[in-house]
Backbone as ProteinMPNN parsed JSONL, in Angstrom:
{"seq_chain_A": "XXXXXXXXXXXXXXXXXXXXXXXXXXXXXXXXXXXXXXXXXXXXXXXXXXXXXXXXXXXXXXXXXXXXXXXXXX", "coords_chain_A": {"N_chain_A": [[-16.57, -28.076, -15.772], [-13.798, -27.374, -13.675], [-14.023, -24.916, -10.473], [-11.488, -23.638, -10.735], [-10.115, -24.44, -13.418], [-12.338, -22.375, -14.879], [-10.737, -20.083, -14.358], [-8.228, -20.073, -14.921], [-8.557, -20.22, -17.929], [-9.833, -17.107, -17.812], [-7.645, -16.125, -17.011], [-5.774, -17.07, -19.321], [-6.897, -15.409, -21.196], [-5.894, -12.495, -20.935], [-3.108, -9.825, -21.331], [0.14, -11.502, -22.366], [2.054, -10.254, -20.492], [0.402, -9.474, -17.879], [-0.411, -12.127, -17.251], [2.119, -13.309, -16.556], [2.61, -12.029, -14.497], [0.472, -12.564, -12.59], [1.27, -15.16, -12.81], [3.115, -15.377, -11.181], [2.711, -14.479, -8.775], [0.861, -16.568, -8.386], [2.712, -18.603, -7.82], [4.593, -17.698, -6.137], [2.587, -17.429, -3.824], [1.843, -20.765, -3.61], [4.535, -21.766, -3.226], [4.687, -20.537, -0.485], [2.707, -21.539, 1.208], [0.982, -21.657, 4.216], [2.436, -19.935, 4.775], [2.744, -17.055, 7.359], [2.555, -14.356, 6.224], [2.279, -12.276, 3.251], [4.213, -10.937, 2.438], [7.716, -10.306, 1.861], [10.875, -10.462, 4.521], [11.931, -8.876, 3.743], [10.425, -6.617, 2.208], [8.809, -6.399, 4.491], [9.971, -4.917, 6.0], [10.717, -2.749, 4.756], [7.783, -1.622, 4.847], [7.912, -1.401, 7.855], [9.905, 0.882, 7.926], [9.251, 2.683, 6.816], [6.473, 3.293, 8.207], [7.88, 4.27, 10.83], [8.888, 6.573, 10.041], [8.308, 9.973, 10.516], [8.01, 11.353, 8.21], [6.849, 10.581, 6.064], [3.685, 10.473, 4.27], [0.903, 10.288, 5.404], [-2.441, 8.484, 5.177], [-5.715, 8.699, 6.015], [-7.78, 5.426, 6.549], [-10.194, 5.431, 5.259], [-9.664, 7.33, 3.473], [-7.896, 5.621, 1.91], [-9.701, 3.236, 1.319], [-11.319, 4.822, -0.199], [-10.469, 5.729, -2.498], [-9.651, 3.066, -3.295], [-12.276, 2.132, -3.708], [-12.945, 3.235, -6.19], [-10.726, 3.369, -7.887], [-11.288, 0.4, -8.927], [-13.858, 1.055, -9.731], [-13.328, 1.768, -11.981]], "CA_chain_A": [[-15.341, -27.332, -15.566], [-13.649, -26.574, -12.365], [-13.715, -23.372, -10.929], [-9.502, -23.42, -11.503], [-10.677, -24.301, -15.038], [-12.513, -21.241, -15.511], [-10.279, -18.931, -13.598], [-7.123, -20.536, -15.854], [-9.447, -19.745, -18.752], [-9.453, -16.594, -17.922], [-5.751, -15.706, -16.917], [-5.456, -16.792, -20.609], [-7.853, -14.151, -22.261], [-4.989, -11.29, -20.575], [-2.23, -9.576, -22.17], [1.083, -11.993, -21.494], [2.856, -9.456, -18.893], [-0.517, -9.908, -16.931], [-0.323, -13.567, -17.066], [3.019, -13.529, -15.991], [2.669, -11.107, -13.418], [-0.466, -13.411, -12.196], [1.824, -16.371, -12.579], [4.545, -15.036, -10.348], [1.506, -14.491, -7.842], [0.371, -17.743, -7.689], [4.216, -19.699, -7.702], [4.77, -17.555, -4.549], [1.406, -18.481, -2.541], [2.031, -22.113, -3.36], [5.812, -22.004, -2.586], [4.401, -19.946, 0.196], [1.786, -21.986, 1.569], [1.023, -21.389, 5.434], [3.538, -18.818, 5.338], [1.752, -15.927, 7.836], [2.438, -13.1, 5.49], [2.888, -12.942, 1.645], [5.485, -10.312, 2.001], [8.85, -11.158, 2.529], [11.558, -9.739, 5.308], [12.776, -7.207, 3.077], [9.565, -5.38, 2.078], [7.957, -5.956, 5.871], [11.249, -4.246, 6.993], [10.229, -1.568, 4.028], [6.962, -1.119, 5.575], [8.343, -0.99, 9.17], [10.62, 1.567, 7.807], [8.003, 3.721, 5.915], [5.494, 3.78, 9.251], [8.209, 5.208, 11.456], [9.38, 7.656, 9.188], [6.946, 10.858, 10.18], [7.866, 12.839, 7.19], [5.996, 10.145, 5.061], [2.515, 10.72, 4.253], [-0.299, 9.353, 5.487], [-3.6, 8.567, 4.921], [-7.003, 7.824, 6.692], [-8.392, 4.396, 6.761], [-11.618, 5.647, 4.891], [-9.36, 7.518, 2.452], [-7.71, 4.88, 1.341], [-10.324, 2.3, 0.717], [-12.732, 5.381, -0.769], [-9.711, 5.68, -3.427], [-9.965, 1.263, -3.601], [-13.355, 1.577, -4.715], [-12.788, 4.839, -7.349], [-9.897, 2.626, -9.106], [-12.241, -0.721, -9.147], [-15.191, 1.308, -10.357], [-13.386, 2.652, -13.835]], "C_chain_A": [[-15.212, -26.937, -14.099], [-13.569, -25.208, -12.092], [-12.066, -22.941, -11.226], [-9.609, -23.603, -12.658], [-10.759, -23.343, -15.463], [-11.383, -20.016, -14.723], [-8.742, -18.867, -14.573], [-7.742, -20.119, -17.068], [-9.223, -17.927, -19.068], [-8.284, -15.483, -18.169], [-5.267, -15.686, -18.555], [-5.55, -16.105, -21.223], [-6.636, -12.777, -22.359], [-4.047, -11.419, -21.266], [-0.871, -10.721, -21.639], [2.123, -11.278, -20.662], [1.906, -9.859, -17.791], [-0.822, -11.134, -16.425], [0.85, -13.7, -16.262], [3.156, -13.361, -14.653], [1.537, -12.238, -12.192], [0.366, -14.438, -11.839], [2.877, -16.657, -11.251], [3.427, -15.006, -8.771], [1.224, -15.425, -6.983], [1.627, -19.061, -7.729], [4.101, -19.277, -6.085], [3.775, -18.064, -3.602], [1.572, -19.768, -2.578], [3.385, -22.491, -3.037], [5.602, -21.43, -0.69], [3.142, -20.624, 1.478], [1.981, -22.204, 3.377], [2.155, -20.637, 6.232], [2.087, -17.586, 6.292], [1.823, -14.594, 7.296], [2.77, -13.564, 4.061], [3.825, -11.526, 1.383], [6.629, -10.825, 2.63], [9.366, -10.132, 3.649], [11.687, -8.71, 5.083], [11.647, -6.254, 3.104], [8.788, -5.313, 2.826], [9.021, -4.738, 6.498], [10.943, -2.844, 5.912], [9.461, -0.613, 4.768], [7.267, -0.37, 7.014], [8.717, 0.29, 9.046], [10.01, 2.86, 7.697], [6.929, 4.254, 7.029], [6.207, 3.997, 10.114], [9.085, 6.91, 11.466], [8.068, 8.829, 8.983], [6.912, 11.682, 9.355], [7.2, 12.067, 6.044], [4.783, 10.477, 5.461], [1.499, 9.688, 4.794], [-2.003, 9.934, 5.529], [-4.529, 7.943, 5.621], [-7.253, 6.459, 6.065], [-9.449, 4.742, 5.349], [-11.355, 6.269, 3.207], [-8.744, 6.302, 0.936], [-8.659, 4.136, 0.923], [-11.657, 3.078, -0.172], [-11.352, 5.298, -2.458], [-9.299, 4.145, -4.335], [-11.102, 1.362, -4.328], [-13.026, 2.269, -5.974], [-12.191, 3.757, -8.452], [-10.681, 1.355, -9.222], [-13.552, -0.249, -9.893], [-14.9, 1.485, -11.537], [-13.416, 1.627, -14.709]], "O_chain_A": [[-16.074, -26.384, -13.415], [-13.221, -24.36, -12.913], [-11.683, -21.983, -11.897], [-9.05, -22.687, -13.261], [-9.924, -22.9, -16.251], [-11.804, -18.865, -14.838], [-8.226, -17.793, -14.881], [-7.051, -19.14, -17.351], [-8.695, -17.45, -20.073], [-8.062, -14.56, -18.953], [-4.633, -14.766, -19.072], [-4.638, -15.799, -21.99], [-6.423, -12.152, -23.398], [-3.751, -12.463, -21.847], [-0.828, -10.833, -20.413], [3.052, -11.936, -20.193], [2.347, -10.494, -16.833], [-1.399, -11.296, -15.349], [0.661, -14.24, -15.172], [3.62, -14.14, -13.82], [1.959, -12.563, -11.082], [0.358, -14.772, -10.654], [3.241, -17.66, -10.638], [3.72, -15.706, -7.802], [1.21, -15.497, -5.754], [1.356, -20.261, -7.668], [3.743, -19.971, -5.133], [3.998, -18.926, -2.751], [1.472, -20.242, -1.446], [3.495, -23.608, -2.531], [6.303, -21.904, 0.204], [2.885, -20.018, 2.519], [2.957, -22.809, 3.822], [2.595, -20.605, 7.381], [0.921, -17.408, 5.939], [1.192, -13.695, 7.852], [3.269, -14.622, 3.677], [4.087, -11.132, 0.247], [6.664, -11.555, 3.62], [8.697, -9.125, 3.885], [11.63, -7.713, 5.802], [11.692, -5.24, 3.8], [7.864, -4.527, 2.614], [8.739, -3.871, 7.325], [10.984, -1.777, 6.525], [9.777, 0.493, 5.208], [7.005, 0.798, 7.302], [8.16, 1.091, 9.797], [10.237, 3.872, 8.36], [6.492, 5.4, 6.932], [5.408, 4.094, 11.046], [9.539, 7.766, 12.225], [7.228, 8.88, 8.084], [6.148, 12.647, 9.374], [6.938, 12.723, 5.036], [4.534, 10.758, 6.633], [1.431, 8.482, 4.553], [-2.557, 11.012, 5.745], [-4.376, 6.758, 5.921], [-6.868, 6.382, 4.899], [-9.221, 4.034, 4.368], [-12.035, 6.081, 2.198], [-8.99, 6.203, -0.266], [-8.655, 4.26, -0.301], [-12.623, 2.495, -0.666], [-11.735, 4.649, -3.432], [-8.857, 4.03, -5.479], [-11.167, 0.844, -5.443], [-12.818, 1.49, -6.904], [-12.755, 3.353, -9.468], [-10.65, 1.316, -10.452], [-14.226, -1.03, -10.565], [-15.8, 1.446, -12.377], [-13.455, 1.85, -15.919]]}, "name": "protein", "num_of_chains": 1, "seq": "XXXXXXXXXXXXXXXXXXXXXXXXXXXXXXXXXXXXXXXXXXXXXXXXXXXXXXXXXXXXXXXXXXXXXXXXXX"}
């Protein structure tokens, strides 16, 4: 078995929203392929929007990825 075998394998085992959601994932990276971002205009122009806007919140570097592991550990 390839590893796309088992990785398709799995995708199956998930509920079908999660498949979908997965599916929609991997249409865009391959419609997407040597694109230099995998967001589009709209939600870089979000971002843009969101990091010069100083009444949004922000967060440390350290916070964020200590809150990455927390949700990966449960």
């Amino acid at each position: 078995m390839t590893k796309l075998d088992l990785v398709l394998a799995r995708i199956r085992q998930l509920p079908p929203e999660q498949q979908e959601a997965l599916a929609e994932q991997i249409e865009y990276a391959l419609d997407h392929q040597g694109a230099d971002s995998l967001l589009t205009d709209a939600q870089w122009a979000e971002v843009e929007a969101a990091l010069a806007d100083d009444s949004e919140p922000v967060s440390p570097h350290e916070d964020v990825f200590a809150r990455l592991r927390n949700q990966t550990a449960k």
